[in-house]
SERO-4910 file (N, C-alpha, C, O; in steps of 0.05 Angstrom, whole numbers):
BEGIN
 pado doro    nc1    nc2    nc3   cac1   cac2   cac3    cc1    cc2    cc3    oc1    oc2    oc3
  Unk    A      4    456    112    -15    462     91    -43    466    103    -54    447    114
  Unk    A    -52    487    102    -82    491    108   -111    486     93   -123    501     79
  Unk    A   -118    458    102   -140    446     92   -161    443    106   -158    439    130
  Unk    A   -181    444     98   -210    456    114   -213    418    126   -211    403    106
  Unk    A   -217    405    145   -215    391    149   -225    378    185   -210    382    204
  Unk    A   -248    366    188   -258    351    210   -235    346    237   -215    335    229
  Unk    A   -234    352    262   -209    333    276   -213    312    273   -191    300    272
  Unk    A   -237    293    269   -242    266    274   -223    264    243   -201    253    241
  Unk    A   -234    274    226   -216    269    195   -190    268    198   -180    250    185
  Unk    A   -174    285    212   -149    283    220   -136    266    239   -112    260    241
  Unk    A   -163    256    256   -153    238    279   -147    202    257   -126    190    253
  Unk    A   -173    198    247   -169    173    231   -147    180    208   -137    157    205
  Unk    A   -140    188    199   -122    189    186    -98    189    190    -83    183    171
  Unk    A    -84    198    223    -67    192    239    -72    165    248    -54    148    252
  Unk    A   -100    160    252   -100    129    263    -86    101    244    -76     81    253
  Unk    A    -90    109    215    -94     85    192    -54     92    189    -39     72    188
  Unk    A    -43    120    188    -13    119    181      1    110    207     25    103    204
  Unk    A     -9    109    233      1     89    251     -2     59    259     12     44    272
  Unk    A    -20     58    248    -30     23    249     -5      7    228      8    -14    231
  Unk    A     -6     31    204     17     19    182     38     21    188     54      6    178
  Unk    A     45     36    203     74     36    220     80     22    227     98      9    218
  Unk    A     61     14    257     73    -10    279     75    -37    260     92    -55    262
  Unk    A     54    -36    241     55    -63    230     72    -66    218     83    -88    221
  Unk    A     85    -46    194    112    -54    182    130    -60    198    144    -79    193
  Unk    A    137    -43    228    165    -44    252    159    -78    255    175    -96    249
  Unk    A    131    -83    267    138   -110    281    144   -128    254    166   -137    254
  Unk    A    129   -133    235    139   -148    206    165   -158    205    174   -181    207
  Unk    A    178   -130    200    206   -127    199    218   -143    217    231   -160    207
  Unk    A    217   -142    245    233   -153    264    225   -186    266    238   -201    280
  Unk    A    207   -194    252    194   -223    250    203   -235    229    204   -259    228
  Unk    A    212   -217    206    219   -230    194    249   -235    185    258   -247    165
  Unk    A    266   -219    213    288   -223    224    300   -238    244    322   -248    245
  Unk    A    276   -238    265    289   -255    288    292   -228    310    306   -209    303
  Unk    A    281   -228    331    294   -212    351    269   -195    368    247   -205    373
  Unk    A    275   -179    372    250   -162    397    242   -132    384    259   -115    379
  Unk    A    209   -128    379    205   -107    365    216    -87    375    234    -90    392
  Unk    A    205    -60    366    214    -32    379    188    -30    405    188    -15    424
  Unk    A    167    -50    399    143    -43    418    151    -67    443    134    -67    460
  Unk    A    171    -84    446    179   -100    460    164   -129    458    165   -148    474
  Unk    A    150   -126    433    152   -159    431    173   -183    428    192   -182    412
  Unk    A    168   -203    442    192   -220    444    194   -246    422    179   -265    425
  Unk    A    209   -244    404    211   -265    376    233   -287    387    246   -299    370
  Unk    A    238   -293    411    257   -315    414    274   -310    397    268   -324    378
  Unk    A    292   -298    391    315   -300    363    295   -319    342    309   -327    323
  Unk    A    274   -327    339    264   -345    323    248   -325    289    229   -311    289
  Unk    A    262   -331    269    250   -322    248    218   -327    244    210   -345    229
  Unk    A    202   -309    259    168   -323    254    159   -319    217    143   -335    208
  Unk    A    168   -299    199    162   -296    168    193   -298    163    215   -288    169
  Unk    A    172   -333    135    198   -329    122    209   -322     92    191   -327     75
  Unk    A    227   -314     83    227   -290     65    231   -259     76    226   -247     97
  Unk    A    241   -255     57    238   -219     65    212   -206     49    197   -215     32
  Unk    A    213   -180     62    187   -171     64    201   -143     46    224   -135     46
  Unk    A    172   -129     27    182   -106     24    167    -84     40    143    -84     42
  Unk    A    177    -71     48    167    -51     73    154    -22     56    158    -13     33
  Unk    A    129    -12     86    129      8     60    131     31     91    114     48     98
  Unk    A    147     28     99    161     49    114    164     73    103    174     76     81
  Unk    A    153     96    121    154    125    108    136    129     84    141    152     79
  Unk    A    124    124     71    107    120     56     72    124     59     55    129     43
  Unk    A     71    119     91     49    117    104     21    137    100     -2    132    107
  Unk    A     31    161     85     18    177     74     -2    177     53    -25    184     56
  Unk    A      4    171     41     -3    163     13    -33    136     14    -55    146     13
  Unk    A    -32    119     16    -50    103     27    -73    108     46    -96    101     40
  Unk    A    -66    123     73    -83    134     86    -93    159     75   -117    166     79
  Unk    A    -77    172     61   -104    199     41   -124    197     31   -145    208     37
  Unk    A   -119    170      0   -127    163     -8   -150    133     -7   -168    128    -22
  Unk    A   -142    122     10   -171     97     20   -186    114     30   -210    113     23
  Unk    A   -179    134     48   -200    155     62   -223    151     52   -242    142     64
  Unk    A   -225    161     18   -248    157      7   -265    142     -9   -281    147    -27
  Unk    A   -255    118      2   -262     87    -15   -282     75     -5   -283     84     18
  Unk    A   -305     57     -9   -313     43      4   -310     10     -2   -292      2    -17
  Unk    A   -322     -4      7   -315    -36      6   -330    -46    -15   -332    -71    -20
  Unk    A   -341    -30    -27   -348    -35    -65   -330    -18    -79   -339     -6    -98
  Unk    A   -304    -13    -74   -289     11    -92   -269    -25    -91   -270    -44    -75
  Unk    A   -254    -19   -114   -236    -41   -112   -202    -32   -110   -195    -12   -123
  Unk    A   -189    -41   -100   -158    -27   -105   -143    -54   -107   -150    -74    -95
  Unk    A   -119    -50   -126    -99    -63   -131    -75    -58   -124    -70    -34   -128
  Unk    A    -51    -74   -111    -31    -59   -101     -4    -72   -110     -3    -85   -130
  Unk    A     20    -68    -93     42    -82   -105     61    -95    -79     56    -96    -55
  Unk    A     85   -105    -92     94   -119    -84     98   -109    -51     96   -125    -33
  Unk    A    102    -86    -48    103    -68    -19     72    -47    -17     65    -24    -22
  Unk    A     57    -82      0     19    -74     -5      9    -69     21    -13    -58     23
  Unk    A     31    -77     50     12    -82     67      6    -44     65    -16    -37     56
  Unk    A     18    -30     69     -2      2     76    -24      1     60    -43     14     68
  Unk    A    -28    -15     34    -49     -4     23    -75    -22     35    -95    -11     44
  Unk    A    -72    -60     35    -84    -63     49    -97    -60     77   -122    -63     80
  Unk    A    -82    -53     95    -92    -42    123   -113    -18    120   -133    -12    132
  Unk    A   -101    -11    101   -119     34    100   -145     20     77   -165     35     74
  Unk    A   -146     -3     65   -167     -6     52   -196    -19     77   -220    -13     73
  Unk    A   -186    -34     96   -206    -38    115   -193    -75    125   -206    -91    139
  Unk    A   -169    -80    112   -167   -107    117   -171   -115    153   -172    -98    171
  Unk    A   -171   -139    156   -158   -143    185   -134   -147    189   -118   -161    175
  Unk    A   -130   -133    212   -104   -142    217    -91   -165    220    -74   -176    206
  Unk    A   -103   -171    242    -91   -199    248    -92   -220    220    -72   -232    212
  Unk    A   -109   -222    211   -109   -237    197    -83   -232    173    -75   -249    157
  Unk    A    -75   -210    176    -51   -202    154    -36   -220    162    -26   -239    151
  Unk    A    -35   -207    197     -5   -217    202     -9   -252    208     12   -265    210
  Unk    A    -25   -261    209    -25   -297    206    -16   -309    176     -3   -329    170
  Unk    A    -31   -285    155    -11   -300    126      6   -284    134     -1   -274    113
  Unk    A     22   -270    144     63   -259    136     64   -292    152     73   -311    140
  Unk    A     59   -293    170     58   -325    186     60   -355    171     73   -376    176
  Unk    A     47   -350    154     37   -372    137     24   -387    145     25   -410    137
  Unk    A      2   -374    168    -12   -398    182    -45   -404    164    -45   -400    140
  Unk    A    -59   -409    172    -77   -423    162   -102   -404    163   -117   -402    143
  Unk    A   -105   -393    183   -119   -367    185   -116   -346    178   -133   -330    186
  Unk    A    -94   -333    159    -84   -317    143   -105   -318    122   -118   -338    117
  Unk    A   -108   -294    109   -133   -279     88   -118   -307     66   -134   -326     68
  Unk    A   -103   -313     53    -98   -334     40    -96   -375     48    -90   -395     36
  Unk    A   -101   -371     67    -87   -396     81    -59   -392     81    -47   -412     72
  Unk    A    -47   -378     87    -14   -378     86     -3   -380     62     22   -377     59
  Unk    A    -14   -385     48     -1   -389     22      5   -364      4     20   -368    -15
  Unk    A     -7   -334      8      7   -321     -6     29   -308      6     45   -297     -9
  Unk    A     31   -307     28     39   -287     43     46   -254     45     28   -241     56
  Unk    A     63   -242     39     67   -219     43     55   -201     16     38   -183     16
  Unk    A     74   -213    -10     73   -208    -37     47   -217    -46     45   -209    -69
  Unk    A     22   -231    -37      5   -234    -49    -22   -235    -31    -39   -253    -31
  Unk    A    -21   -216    -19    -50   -219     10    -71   -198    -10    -66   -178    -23
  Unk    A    -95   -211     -6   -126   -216    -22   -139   -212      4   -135   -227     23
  Unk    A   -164   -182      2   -179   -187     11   -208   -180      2   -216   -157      8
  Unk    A   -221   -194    -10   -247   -191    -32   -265   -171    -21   -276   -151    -31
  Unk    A   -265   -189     17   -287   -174     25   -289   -149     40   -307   -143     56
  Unk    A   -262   -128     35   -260   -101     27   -255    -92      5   -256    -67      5
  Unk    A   -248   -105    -21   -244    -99    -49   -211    -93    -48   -199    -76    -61
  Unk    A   -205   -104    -35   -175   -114    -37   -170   -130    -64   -187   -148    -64
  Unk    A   -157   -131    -82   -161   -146   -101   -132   -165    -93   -132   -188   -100
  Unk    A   -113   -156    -83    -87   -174    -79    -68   -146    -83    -72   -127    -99
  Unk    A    -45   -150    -64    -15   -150    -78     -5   -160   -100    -23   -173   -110
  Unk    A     17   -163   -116     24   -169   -138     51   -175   -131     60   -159   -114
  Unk    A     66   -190   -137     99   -188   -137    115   -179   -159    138   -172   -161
  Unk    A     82   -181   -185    101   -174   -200    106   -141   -211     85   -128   -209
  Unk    A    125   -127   -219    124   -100   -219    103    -94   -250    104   -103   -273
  Unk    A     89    -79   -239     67    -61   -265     45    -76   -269     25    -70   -282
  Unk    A     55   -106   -253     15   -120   -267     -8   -113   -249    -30   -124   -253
  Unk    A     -3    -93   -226    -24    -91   -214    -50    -70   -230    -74    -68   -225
  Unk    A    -21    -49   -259    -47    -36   -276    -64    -52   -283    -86    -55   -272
  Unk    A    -57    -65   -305    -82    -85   -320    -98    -99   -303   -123    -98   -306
  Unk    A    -93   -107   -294   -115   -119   -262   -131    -95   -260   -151    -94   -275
  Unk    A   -128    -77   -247   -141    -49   -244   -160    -44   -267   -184    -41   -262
  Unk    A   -150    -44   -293   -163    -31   -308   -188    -53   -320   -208    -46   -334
  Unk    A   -182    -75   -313   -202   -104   -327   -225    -96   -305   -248    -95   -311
  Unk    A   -214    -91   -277   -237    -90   -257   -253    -58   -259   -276    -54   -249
  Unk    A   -243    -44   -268   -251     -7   -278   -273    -18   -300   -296    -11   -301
  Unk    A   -255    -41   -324   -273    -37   -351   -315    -55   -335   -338    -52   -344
  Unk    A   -303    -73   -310   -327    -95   -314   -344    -71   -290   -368    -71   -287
  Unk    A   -329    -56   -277   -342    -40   -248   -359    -16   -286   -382    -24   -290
  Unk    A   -354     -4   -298   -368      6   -319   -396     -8   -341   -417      2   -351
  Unk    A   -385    -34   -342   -398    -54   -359   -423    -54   -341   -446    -48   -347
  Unk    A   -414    -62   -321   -439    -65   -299   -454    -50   -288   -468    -56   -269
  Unk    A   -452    -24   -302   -455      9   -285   -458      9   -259   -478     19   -249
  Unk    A   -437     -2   -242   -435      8   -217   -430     30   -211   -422     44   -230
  Unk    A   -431     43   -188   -417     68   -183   -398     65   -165   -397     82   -147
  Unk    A   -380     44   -165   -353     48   -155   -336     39   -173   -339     24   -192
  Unk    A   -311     53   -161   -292     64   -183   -261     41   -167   -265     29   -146
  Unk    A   -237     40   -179   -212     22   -173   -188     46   -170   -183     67   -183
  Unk    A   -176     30   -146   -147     48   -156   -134     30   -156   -139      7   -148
  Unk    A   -115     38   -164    -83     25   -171    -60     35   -163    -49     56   -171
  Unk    A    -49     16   -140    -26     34   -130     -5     13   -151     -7    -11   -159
  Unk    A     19     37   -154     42     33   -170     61     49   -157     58     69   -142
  Unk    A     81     36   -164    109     51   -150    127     65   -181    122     52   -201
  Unk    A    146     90   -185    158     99   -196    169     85   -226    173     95   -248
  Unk    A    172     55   -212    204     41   -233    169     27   -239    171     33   -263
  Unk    A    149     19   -237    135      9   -256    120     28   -286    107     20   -305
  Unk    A    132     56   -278    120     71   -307    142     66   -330    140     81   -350
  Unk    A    160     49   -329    181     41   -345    177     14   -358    190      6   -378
  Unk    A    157      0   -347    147    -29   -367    124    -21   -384    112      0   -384
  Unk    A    119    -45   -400     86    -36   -412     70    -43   -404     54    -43   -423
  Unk    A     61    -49   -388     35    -57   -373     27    -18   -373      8     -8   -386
  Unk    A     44     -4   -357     41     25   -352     27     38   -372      6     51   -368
  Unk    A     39     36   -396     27     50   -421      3     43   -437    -11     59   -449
  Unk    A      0     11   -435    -21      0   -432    -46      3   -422    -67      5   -433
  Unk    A    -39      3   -394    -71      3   -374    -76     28   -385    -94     29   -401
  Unk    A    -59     55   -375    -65     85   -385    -86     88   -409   -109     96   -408
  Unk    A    -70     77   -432    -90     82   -452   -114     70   -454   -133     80   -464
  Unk    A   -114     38   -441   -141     32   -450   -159     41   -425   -182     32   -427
  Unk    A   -153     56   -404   -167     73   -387   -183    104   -403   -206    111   -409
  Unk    A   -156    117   -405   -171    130   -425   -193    123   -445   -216    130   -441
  Unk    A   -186    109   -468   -198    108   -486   -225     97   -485   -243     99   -502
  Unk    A   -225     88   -468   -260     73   -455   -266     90   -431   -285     83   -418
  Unk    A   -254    110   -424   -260    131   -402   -276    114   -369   -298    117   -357
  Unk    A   -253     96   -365   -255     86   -341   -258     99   -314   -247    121   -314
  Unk    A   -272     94   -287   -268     99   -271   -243     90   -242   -249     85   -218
  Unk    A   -220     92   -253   -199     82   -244   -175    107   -235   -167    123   -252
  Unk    A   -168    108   -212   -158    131   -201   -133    112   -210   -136     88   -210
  Unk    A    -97    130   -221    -79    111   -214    -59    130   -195    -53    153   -199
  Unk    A    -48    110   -172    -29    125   -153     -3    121   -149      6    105   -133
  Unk    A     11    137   -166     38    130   -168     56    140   -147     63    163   -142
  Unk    A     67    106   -129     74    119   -108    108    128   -115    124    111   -121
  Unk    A    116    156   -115    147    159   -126    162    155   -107    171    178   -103
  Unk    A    172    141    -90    196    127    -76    219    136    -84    237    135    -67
  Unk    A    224    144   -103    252    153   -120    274    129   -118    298    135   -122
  Unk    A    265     98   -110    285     85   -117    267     53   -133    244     48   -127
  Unk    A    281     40   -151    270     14   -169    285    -10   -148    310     -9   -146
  Unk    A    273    -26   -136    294    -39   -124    317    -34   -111    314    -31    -86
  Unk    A    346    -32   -121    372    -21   -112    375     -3   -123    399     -7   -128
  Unk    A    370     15   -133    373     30   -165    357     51   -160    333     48   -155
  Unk    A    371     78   -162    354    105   -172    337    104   -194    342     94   -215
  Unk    A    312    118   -186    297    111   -208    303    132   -237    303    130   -262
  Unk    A    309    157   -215    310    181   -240    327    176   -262    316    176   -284
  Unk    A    356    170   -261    369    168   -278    361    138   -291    378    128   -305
  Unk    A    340    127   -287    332    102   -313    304    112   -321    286     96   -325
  Unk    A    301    136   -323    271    147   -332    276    170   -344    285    190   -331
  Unk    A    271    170   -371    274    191   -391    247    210   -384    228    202   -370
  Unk    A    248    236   -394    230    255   -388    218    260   -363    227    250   -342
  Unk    A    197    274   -362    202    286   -331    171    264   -307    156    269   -288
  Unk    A    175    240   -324    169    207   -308    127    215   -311    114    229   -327
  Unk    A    118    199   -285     89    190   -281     74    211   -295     60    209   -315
  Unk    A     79    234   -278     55    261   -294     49    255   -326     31    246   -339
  Unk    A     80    267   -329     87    271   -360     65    257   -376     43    265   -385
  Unk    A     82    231   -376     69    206   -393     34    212   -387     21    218   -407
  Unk    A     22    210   -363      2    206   -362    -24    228   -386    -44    223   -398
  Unk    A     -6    255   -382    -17    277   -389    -14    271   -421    -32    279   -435
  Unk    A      4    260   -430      9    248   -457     -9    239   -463    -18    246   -485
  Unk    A    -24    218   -446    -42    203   -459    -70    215   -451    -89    201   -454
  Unk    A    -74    238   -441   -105    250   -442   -111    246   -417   -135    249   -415
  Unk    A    -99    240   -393   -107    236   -372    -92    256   -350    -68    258   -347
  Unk    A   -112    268   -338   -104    284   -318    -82    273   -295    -83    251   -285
  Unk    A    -65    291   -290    -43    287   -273    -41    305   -253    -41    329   -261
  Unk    A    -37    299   -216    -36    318   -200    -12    312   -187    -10    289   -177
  Unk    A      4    325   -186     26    319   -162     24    323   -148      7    341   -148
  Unk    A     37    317   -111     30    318    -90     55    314    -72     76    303    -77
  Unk    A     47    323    -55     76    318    -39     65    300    -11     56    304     11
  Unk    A     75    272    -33     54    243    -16     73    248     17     62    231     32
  Unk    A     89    260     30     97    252     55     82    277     72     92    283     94
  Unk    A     56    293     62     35    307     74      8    298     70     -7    300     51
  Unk    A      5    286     94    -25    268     87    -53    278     83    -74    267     76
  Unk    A    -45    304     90    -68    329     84    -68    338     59    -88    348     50
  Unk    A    -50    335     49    -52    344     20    -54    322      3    -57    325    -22
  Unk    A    -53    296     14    -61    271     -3    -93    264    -11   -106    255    -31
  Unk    A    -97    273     19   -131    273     24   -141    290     11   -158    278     -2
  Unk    A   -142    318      4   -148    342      3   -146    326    -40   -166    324    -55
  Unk    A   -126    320    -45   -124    322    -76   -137    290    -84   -152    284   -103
  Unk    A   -128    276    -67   -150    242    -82   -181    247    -75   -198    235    -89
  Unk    A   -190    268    -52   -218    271    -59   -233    288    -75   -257    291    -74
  Unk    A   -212    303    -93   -222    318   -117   -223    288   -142   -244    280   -152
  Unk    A   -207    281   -144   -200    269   -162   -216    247   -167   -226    240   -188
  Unk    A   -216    232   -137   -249    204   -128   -274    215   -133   -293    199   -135
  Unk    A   -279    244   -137   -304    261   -140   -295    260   -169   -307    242   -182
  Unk    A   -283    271   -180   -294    278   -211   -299    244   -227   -317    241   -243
  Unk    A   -278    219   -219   -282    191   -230   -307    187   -217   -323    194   -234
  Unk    A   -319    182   -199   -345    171   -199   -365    198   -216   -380    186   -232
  Unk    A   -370    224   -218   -381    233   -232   -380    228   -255   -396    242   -268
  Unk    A   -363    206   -274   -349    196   -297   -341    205   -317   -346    200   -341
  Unk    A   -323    226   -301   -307    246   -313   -275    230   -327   -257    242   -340
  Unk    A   -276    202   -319   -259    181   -330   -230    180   -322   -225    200   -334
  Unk    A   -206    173   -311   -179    160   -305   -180    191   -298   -191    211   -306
  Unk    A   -158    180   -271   -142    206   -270   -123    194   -257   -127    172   -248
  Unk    A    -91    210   -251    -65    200   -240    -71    210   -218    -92    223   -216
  Unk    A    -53    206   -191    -37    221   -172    -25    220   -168    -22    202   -151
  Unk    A     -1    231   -177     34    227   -166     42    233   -143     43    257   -137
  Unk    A     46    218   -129     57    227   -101     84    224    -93     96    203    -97
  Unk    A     95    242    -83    117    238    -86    130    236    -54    121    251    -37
  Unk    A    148    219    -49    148    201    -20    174    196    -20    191    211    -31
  Unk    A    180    172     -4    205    162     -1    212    134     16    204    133     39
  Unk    A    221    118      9    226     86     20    249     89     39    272     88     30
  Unk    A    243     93     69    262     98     91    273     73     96    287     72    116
  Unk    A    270     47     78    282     23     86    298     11     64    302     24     44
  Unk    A    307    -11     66    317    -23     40    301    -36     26    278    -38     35
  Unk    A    308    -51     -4    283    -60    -18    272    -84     -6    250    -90    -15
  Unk    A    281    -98      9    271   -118     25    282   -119     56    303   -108     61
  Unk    A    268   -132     77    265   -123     95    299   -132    115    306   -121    136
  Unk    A    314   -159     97    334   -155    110    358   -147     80    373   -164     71
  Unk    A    357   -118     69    369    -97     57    379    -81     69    360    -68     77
  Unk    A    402    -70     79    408    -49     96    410    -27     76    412     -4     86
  Unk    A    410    -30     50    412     -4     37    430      5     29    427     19      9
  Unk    A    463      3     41    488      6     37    495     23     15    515     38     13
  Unk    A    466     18    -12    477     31    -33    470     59    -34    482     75    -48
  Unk    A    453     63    -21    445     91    -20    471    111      2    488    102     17
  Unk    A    462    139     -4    474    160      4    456    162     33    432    164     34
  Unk    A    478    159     59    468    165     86    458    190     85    440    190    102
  Unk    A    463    220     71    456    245     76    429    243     64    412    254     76
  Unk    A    423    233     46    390    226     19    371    217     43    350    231     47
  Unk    A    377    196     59    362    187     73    367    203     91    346    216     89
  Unk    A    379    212    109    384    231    132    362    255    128    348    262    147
  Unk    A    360    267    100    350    291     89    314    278     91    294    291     97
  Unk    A    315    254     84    287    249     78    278    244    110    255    250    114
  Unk    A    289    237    128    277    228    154    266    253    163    248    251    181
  Unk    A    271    275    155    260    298    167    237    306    160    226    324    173
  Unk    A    224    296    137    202    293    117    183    274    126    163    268    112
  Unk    A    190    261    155    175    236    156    147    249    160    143    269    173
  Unk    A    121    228    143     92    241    137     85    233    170     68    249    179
  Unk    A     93    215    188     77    210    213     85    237    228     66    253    234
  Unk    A    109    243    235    124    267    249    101    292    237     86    301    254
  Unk    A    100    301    211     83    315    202     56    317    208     44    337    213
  Unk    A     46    294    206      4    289    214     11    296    239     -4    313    247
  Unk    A     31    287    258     23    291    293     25    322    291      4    334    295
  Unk    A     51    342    285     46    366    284     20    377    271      7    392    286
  Unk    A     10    374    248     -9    378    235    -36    384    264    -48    404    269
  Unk    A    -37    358    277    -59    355    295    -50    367    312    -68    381    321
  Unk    A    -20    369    328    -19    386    353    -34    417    347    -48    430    362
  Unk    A    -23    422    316    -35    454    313    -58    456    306    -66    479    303
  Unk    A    -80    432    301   -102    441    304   -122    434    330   -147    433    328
  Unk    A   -109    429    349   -118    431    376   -112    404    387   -111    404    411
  Unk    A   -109    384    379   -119    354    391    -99    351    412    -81    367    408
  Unk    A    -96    339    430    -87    336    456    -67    322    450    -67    308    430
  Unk    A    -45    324    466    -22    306    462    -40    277    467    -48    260    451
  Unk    A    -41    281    496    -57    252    507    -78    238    492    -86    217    502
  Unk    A    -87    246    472   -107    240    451    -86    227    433    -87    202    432
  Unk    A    -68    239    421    -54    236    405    -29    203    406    -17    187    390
  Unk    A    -32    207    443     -6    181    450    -28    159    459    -20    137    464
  Unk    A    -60    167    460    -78    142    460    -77    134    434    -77    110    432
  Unk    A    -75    144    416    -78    133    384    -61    110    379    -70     89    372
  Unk    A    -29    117    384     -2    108    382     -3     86    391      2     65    380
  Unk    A    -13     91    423     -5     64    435    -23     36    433    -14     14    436
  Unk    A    -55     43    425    -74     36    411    -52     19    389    -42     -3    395
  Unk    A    -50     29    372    -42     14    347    -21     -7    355    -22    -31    350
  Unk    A      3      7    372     15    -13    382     13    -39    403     26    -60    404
  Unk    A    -11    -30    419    -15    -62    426    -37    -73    409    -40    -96    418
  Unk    A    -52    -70    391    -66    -84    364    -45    -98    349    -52   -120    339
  Unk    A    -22    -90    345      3   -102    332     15   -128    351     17   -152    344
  Unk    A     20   -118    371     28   -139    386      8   -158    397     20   -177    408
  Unk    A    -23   -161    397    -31   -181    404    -36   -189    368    -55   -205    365
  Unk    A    -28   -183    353    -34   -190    329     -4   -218    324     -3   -240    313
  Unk    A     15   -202    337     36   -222    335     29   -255    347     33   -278    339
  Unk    A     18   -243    371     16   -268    385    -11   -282    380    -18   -298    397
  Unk    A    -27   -278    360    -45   -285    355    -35   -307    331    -40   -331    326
  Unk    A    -23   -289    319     -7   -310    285     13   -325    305     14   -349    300
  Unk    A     28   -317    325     50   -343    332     34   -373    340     43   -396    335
  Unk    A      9   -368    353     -2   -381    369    -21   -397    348    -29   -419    354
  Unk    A    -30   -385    321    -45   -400    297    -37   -426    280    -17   -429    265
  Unk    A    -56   -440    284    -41   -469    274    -43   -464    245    -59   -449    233
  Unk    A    -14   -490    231     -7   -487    206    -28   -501    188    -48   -514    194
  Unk    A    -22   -497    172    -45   -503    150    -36   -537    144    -13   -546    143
  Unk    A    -65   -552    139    -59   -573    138    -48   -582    107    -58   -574     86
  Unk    A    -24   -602    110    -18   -618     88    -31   -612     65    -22   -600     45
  Unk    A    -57   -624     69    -63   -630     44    -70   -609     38    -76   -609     14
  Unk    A    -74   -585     50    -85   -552     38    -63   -559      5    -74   -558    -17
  Unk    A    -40   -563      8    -23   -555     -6    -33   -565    -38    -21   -556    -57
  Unk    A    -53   -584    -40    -65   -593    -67    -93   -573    -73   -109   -578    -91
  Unk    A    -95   -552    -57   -120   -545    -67   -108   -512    -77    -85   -504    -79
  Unk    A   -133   -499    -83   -128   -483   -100    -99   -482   -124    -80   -466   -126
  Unk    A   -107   -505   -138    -78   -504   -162   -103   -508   -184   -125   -518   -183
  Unk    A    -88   -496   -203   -102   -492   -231    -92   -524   -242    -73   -540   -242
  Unk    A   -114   -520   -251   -117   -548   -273   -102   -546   -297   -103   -527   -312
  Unk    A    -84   -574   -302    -68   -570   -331    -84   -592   -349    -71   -596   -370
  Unk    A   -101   -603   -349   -118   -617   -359   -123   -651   -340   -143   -665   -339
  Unk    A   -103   -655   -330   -101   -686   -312    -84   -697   -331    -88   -720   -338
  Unk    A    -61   -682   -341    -47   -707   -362    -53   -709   -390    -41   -725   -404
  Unk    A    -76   -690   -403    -89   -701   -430    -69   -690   -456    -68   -699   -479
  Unk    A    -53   -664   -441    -32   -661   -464     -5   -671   -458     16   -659   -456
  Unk    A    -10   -687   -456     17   -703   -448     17   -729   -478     35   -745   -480
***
């Protein structure tokens, strides 16, 4: 796709969909036990525990769109958040110390994967749960308006969340108070184990959105040039407060729904067909054809990859959170008084 576009614009934007790479590969293998693809060594020892949801192949979508955010824009994400936090400005390391659960983790270890918070990029959190990351979005759209700021929230969502009500919810009361809230529906085409299409009546995210008065763009989220190219029309007309708008992007989850899922249920040719689609394979061609150097291109790569790996050994080597952490931050039920 031919988009009028900076190399440096194309270089960071290759930079932020490989950082999310290496970091999902090593994740994955940490939170399996064994030796990354970059040759880090996990002792057979499980360093995260739980599975993780990966946002493998996906990498597109996130890096288009933070492109044009700043650390007063707020974004909300979901249960498969790390691409969105990384491309919002998080640190790394510190991610990978909460997948760790160590103490120096953006939560103290305590949220870990499903719930990493970072305020001081306008990270608002991951969510585990599916569709509540709208209303979050839109409470922080209605007070970023109340307050007349001029920054605006997005909301990343995945496919199978335009099927609860939270979805139809946030939408309208975005509209109807003409919020500044971008929402990014990432289409994965699967809900967990489960095709999404055949549990979604009519023709899904656009549709609905356009139903309710709010502009809808589709996109073909595994081209990161055309992610960029359409969330900065769209980040331009909401801060002019031209009010909500969608972006459907449409993508694909090269992994299973959690990180030790092999997938079994899916069709090997679906995924075979989508690997050829991969958005990183694409941005590197993208950049070979607009001049950038291979050697430019394998400093980027390998860049990200040892940032990952001293990121590992940074969280292996971080001490655990103390005991008594485990009484603080809990919500108060009164001390007993309705009892």
């Amino acid at each position: 796709m031919g988009i009028d576009m900076s190399e440096r614009a194309r270089r960071e934007l290759y930079r932020t969909m490989v950082r999310i790479r290496a970091f999902e590969n090593a994740a994955e293998v940490a939170s399996q036990g064994g030796v990354s693809a970059y040759g880090q060594e996990a002792s057979g020892a499980v360093r995260v525990r739980g599975p993780l949801h990966l946002s493998t192949g996906q990498e597109a979508v996130p890096a288009g769109v933070c492109a044009h955010l700043t650390a007063a824009d707020y974004l909300t994400s979901t249960h498969r958040g790390h691409g969105h936090t990384l491309a919002k400005g998080a640190d790394l390391p510190r991610m990978m110390c909460e997948l760790f659960g160590k103490a120096s983790g953006f939560n103290g270890g305590k949220g870990g994967s499903m719930h990493i918070a970072d305020f001081s990029v306008g990270m608002l959190g991951a969510n585990g749960v599916v569709a509540a990351g709208l209303p979050i979005a839109v409470g922080a759209a209605h007070a970023q308006k109340l307050l007349k700021k001029q920054a605006i929230t997005v909301c990343f969502f995945g496919d199978g969340a335009i099927n609860r009500g939270p979805f139809l919810e946030s939408l309208n009361w975005a509209r109807v108070y003409r919020l500044p809230v971008l929402f990014v529906c990432e289409d994965n085409r699967w809900s967990a184990t489960t095709a999404s299409a055949p549990m979604t009546g009519g023709e899904g995210a656009s549709a609905r959105a356009t139903a309710l008065g709010i502009e809808a763009t589709p996109v073909d989220g595994n081209d990161v040039e055309a992610v960029y190219a359409a969330a900065e029309r769209l980040i331009r007309e909401i801060r002019a407060g031209e009010g909500p708008r969608l972006l459907h992007a449409l993508t694909y989850r090269v992994k299973g729904h959690v990180s030790v899922d092999p997938a079994a249920y899916r069709d090997p040719a679906e995924l075979a067909a989508a690997l050829e689609t991969d958005p990183i394979a694409r941005a590197r061609a993208q950049l070979l054809q607009s001049g950038v150097a291979v050697e430019t291109i394998d400093e980027i790569e390998n860049h990200a990859h040892a940032e990952v790996e001293a990121a590992l050994a940074t969280a292996a080597a971080a001490p655990w959170p103390d005991p008594a952490a485990a009484y603080t931050d809990v919500q108060t039920t009164g001390a007993g008084q309705w009892t």
